[in-house]
C-alpha positions in Angstrom: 0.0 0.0 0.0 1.1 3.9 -0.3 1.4 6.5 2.2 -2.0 8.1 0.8 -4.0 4.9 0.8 -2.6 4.3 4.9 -3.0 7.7 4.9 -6.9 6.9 3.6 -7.6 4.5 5.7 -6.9 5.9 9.1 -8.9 9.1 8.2 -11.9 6.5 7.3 -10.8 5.0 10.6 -11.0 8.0 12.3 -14.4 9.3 11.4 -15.8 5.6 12.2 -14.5 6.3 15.9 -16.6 9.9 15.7 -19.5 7.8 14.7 -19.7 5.2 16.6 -22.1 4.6 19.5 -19.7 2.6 22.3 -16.3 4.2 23.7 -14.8 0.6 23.1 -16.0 0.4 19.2 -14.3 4.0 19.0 -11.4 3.5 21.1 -10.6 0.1 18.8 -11.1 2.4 15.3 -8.8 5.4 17.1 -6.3 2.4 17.7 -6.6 1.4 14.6 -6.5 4.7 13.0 -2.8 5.5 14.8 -1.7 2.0 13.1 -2.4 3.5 9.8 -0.9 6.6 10.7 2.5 5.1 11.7 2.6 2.8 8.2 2.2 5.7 6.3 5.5 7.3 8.0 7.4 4.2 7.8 9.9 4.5 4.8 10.1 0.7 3.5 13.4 -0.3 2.1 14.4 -3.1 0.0 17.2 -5.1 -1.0 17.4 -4.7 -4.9 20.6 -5.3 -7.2 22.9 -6.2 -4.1 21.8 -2.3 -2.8 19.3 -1.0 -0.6 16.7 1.2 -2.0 14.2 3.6 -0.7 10.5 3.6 -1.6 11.1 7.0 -3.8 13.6 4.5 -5.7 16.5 6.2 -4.6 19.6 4.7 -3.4 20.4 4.7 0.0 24.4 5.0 1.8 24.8 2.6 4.0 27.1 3.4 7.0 31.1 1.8 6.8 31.4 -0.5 9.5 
């Protein structure tokens, strides 16, 4: 998924906890909603070509050891 659909999705998440009718319903869908927040900051990196790319498709330096 992308950082707008994540991004989607805990907005959605978000209004169901303004709507619903029972703290524990809304407190699960505010839970839920944070979860989608912190995907959509989380930059995923991949191992691709023997380098490490970002999600942009850039390449990332790696610290010497």
């Amino acid at each position: 998924m992308t950082e707008e659909e994540c991004n989607d999705r805990a907005l959605r998440c978000a209004a169901n906890a303004a709507l619903a009718q029972s703290e524990p319903v809304s407190l699960e869908f505010l839970r839920l909603a944070a979860q989608w927040r912190a995907m959509a900051a989380r930059v995923i990196r991949l191992e691709i070509g023997g380098g490490p790319i970002d999600r942009a498709g850039s390449a990332v330096a790696l610290p010497l050891a």
